[in-house]
N, C-alpha and C positions, 0 to 999 in steps of 0.2 A: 106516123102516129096513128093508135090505135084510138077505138072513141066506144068507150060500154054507158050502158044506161044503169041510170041509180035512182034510188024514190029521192035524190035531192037534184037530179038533172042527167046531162050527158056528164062524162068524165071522160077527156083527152089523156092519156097513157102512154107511154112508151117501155116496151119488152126487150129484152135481149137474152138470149144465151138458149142452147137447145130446149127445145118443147118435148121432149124426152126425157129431159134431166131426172138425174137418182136422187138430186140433191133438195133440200126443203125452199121451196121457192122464197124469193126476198121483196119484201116488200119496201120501198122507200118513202121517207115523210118527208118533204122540205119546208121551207121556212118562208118567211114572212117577204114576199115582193123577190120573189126569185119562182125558179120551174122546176120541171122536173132535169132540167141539165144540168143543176148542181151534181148530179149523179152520175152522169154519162161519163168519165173517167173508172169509177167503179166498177158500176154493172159492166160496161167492156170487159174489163180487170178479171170480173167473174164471168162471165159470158165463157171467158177464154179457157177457163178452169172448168165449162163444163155447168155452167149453175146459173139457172135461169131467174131473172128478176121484171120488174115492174115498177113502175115509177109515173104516177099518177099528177097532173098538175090540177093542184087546188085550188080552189077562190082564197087565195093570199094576196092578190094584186096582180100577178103577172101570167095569171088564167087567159085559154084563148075564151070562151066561151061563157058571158055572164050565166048565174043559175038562178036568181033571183029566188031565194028562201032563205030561210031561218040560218044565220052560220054566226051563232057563237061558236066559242072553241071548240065546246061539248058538242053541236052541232056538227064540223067537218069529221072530227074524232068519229061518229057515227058514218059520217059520210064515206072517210075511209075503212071503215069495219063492213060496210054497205057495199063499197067498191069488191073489196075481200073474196068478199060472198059471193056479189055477180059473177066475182070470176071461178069459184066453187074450190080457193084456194084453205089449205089445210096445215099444220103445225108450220105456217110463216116465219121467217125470220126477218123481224117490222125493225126499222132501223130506221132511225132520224135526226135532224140537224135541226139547232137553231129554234125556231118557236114550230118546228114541228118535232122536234121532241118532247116541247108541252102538250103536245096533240096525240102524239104515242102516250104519253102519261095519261090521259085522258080515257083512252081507247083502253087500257088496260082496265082503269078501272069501271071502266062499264060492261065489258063482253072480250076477255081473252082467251074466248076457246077455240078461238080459230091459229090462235098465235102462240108459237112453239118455245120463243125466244126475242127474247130484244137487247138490240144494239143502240147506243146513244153515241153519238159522239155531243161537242162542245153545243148546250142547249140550253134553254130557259129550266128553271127549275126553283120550286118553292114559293115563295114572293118574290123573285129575279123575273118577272113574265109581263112586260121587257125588262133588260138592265138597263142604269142607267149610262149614256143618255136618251138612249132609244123611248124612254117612256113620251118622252117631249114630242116625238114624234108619232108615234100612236094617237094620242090626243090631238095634236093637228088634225089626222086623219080622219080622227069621226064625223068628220062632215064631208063631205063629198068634193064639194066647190072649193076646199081650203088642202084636199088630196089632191087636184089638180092642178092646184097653184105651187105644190109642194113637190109635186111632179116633173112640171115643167123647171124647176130649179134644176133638177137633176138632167137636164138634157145633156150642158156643155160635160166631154171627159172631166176635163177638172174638180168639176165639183161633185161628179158622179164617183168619182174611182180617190176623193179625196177621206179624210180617214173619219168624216164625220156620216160618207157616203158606205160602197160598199168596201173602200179601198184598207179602213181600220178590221177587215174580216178576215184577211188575205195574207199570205206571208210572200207570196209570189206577185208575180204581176198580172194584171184581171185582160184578159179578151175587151177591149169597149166592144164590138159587135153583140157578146155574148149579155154585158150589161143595159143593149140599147134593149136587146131582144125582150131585158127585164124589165124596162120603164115602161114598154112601149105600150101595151095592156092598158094601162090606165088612162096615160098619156090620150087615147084614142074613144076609149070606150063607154061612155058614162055607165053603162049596167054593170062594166066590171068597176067601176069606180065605188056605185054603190054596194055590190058586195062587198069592199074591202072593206067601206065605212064600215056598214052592218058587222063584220067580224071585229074590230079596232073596238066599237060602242060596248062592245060585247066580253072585252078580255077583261076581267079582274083576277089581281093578283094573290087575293084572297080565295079565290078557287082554286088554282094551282097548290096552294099552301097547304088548300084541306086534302087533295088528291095525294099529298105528300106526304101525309100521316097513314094512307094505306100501301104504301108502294110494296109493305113488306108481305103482303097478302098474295102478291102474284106469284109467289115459290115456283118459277120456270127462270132458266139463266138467264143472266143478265152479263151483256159487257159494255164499259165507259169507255171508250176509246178519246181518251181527252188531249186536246193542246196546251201544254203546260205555258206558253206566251201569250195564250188569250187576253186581249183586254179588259173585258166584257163578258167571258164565263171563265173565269180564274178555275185553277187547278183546285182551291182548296171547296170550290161549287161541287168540283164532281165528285171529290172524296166525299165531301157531307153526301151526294147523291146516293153513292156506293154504301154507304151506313146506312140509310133508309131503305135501302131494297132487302138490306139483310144480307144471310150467306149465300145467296146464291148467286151476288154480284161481283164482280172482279173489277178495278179499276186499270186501265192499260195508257199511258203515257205518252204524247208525242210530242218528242222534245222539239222545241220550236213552232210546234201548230198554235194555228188561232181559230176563230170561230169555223171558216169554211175548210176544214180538214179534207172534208170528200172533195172538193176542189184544187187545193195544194199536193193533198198525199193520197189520190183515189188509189194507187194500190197497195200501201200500205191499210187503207182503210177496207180493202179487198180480201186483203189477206187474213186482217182479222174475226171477220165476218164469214171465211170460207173455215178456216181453222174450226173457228166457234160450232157454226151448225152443219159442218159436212167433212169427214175426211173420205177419200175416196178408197176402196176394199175394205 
C-alpha cells in the first residue's frame, strides 16, 4: 500500500496496472465500512488489460489511519478530488459503489475537471442515501460509543455475512477474512470510530436530492453498470439515475448483481469500464 499526503491527512492507496499506461487512469470510490478491496478483483481485471488504477481507502469506517477533520460527504468528495490532484491525475475515469457513488455525485458537482468520465455501478442516489434499512444504522452510528457496540455485534461470521450484515450485498459467497479486515478499523480504533460518527452526523438525504437536480450539468459520459437483483438499489434507481444524467448516460444491466457487483462480477465490471474509457489502437 501506497500512502500520499492531502490537506485532509495521509491517504492509504493501492495501484495497479503499468505506470505507463496509454489508457485514462481509474479512479475507485467505495463505500460505507468496507476499503479499497472492494476493488481488488477489478483493477487486477484492468491491470491485466494494460490500464492503470487507484483505489484510495476513505474515512468510511474501515480506514487504516484516523484523519481527524471535517468529513461530511461534501467533505471526502473534496478529499477524493484532493487525492486526484496529489497524484497530478487528469481525464480520470472515477467509478464508484454504494455510498461512494453518492460521494462521485458529489465530486462532480463541485470540481469535474479533472474527470474524464464516470462509472457507477448499484449506489446511493437521490434521497435513497442510505436505503432503507441501512438508515437505522447510520443513526446508531453517530455516536461513537453506540458504533462500537454495533461493531462489535458484527464480530461473530453469522451475523456479519448475514443479510442484514454484509451478506444482503453479495450474490456470491463473502471471504470472512476479507469482512474481518472490514470491522476491524473500528472495532480497534477510537479515532477512526470518530471519524465515521463525524461522516454518519453529517449525511443528509436532502443533499443528495439537491445534487440530483444538477447531475445533467456534467455532459461527460456516464455508465450505470447496474444489478438488476439488488435489494436495496433496485433496477428501477438506476434507470431514474440514467434520466438525470441526461444523454450522455447509458444504463448497462447485470442480471443477477446486487449491491457489491465489483466484488461478485470485477471482470465484468472490468470490462465495462475498459470498453467505456479506452480501446486499445
Amino acid at each position: 500500500m501506497a500512502t500520499i499526503d492531502t490537506p485532509f491527512g495521509h491517504v492509504h492507496y493501492r495501484v495497479a496496472g503499468p505506470d505507463d499506461s496509454a489508457a485514462p487512469p481509474v479512479v475507485f470510490v467505495h463505500g460505507f465500512l468496507v476499503n479499497h478491496e472492494l476493488w481488488t478483483g477489478v483493477a487486477d481485471a484492468l491491470a491485466a488489460q494494460g490500464i492503470r488504477s487507484y483505489a484510495p481507502d476513505l474515512p468510511l469506517g474501515s480506514h487504516p489511519i484516523a484523519l481527524d477533520a471535517d468529513l461530511s460527504p461534501q467533505d471526502v468528495a473534496r478529499l477524493i478530488n484532493d487525492f486526484i490532484a496529489a497524484l497530478d491525475l487528469t481525464d480520470v475515469t472515477l467509478v464508484g459503489n454504494d455510498t461512494g457513488g453518492a460521494l462521485c455525485q458529489f465530486l462532480i458537482d463541485t470540481d469535474h475537471s479533472r474527470i474524464g468520465r464516470l462509472v457507477l455501478t448499484n449506489c446511493d442516489a437521490f434521497d435513497k442515501f442510505p436505503p432503507p434499512p441501512f438508515e437505522v444504522l447510520f443513526k446508531v452510528g453517530r455516536s461513537p460509543m453506540r458504533l462500537r457496540t454495533m461493531m462489535a455485534s458484527m464480530r461473530p461470521r453469522m451475523l456479519r455475512h448475514s443479510m442484514l450484515g454484509y451478506g444482503g450485498l453479495v450474490a456470491k459467497p463473502l471471504d470472512p477474512t476479507l469482512t474481518t479486515r472490514w470491522i476491524t478499523p473500528c472495532l480497534r480504533d477510537t479515532a477512526v470510530r470518530r471519524d465515521t460518527s463525524k461522516f454518519l452526523r453529517k449525511v443528509k438525504p436532502a443533499d443528495l436530492l439537491d445534487v440530483s437536480t444538477r447531475l445533467n450539468t456534467f455532459g461527460k459520459p456516464v455508465r450505470l453498470v447496474w444489478g438488476n437483483a439488488d435489494r436495496f438499489f433496485k433496477l428501477a434507481d438506476g434507470q431514474r439515475l440514467r434520466e438525470a444524467f441526461g444523454d450522455n448516460a447509458e444504463l448497462v444491466e447485470v442480471d443477477g448483481g446486487r449491491t457489491f457487483v465489483p466484488l461478485d462480477e470485477p471482470e465484468r465490471v472490468a470490462d465495462e469500464i475498459r470498453t467505456m474509457s479506452y480501446s486499445p489502437g
